[in-house]
N, C-alpha and C positions, 0 to 999 in steps of 0.2 A: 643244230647243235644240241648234242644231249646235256641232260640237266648236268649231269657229275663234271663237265667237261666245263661249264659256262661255271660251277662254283668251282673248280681247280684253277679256274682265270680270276677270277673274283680272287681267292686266296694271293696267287703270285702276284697280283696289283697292290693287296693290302701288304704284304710284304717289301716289294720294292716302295713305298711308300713310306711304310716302316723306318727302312733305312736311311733314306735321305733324311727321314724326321730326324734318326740319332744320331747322326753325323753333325746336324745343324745344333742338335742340342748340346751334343759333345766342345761344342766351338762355342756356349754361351746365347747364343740364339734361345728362346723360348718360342716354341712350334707345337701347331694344334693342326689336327686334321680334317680336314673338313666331315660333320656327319653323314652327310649325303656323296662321299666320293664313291665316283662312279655308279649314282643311282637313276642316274636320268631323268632327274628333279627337273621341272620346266619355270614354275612360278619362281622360285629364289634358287640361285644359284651358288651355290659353295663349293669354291676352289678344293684342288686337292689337297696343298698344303699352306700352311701362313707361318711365317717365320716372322719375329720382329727381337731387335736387339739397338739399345741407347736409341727408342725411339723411333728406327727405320722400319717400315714393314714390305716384307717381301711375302709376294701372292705367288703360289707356283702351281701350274696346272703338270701331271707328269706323266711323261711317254716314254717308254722301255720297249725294248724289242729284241729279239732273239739273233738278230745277224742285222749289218750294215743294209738299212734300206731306204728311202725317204719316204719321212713322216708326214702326215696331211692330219690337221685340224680343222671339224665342223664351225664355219662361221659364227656360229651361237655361241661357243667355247671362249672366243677370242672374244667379243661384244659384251659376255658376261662377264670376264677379267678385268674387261677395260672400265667396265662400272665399276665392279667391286673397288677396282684400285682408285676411280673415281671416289669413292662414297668414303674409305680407307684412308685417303693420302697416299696409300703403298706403292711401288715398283711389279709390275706384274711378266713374270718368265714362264716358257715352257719349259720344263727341267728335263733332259734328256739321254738315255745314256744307253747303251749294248751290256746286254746283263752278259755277267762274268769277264768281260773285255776292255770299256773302260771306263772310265771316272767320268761321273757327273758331268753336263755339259747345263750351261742356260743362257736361252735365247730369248733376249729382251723381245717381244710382241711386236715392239716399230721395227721389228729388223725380219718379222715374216712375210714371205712374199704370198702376193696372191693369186690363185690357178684361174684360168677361163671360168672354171665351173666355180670359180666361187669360195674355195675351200682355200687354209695357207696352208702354204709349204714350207718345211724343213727340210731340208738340205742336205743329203747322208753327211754330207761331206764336215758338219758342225761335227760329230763323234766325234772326230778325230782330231779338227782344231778347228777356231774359232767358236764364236760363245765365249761366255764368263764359265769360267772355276770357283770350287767353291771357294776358293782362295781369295780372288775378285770382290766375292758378296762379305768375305769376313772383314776385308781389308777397308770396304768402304763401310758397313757397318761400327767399322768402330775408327772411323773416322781418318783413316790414314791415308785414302786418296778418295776421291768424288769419282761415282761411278760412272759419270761421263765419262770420263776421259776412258775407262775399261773400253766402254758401250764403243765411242770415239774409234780407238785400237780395234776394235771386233768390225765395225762396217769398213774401213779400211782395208781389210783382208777380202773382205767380199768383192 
């Protein structure tokens, strides 16, 4: 991959990243991104995005893709979330979505499956439904139902 190509990916990352920050901030959430997203930091690991509002904090690592396909995350990804959210208190999701098609999807991390080789999988089929909305993260953020019960309602469908 030539250099212009690997920074025009880097840009559309920082961008769809962007977005979901200002969606989250637009809903009262305060969201920082991580300084190292998408650097390939090995020693300390920072999440793509951290949202927190009245308290709760949400970790989100995010995956975008150009057409319906399933998603695979490196083990390290998911090991590194599950501390962060350890060390945090926080709820840790993959945030997931089809650029220009649909709205944000998040998939709680106990709800990823794991491959032979190792690696979890997403599910095309979460784009479309199942997962939490962002609706789900606002709703239990400010305290109008406990996101079990979302989370609950999401493995159900699986």
């Amino acid at each position: 991959m030539r250099d212009n190509e690997k920074i025009l990916i880097k840009r559309r990352a920082f961008q769809r990243e962007r977005d979901l920050a200002r969606k989250l901030w637009s809903l009262g959430f305060a969201v920082i991104r991580g300084p190292a997203s998408g650097a390939k930091t090995k020693r300390v690991f920072y999440p793509d995005l951290v949202a927190i509002k009245n308290g709760k904090i949400y970790i989100f690592e995010i995956k975008t893709r150009e057409k319906e396909e399933n998603i695979y995350v490196e083990p390290f990804q998911i090991e590194k979330l599950k501390e962060f959210s350890r060390r945090s208190g926080g709820r840790s999701f993959v945030a997931i979505k089809i650029v220009k098609e649909t709205e944000w999807r998040f998939i709680p991390i106990e709800l990823l499956e794991k491959t032979e080789k190792g690696r979890y999988k997403i599910d095309k089929k979460y784009f479309r439904e199942g997962g939490l909305t962002i609706e789900d993260i606002y709703r239990d953020a400010s305290g109008d139902r406990p996101l079990t019960e979302y989370i609950r309602k999401v493995s159900e469908k699986s």
